[in-house]
N, C-alpha and C positions, 0 to 999 in steps of 0.2 A: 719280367723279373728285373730284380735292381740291380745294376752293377754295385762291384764291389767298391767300397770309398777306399778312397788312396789315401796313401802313409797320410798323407800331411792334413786330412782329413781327422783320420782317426787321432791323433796326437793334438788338432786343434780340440774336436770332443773330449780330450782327457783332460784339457787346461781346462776348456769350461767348466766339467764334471769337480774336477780339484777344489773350485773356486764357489763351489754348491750353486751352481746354476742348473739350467735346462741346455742338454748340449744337441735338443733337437731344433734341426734348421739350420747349424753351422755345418757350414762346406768347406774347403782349402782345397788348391787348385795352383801347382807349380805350374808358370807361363814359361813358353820359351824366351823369354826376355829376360830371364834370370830373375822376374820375381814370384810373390805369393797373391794369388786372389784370397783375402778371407771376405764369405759371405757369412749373413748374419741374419736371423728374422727382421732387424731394424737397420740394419746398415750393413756397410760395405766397405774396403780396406784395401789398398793395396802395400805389401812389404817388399825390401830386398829379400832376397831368399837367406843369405847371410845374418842369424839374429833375429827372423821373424818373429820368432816365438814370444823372447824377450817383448819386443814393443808390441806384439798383440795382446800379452797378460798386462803391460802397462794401461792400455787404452781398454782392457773389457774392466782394470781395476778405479779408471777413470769413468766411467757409463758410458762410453762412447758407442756402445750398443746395446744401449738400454732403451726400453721405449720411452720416449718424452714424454708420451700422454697416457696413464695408466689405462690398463684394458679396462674394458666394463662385461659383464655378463653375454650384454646383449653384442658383441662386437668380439668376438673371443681370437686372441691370435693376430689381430690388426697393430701397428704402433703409432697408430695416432696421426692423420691428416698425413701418409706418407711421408712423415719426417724421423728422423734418427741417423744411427749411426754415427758417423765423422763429418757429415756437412753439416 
């Protein structure tokens, strides 16, 4: 069974959802270091917890978790030579 996703999960899903994306495969993940994991099918993110939100909608509004390399059929779901996200 799945656990259940946390707040910051589900509120990362509704910015993608907002934004007419695919919001499967995004995670959020408060560290005890006061910040935000966002995972991403193409990448990967760390925020302050203070404001996340804001600079995660900047940077999904930038492609900064877009795949770099279009899928193809045969490859479905992959983002291209393991590249994307923020690096």
């Amino acid at each position: 069974m799945t656990p259940p996703a946390s707040p910051e999960t589900k509120l990362l899903r509704n910015l993608v959802r907002l934004h007419g994306r695919d919001p499967r495969g995004f995670e959020a993940e408060r560290l005890p270091n006061g910040r935000v994991r966002v995972m991403a099918p193409c990448g990967a993110a760390f925020y302050p917890y203070e404001g996340w939100t804001s600079s995660f909608v900047r940077h999904l509004h930038q492609g900064f978790f877009d795949s770099r390399h279009p899928t193809t059929l045969s490859d479905p779901g992959r983002c291209g030579s393991g590249e994307g996200g923020t690096g």
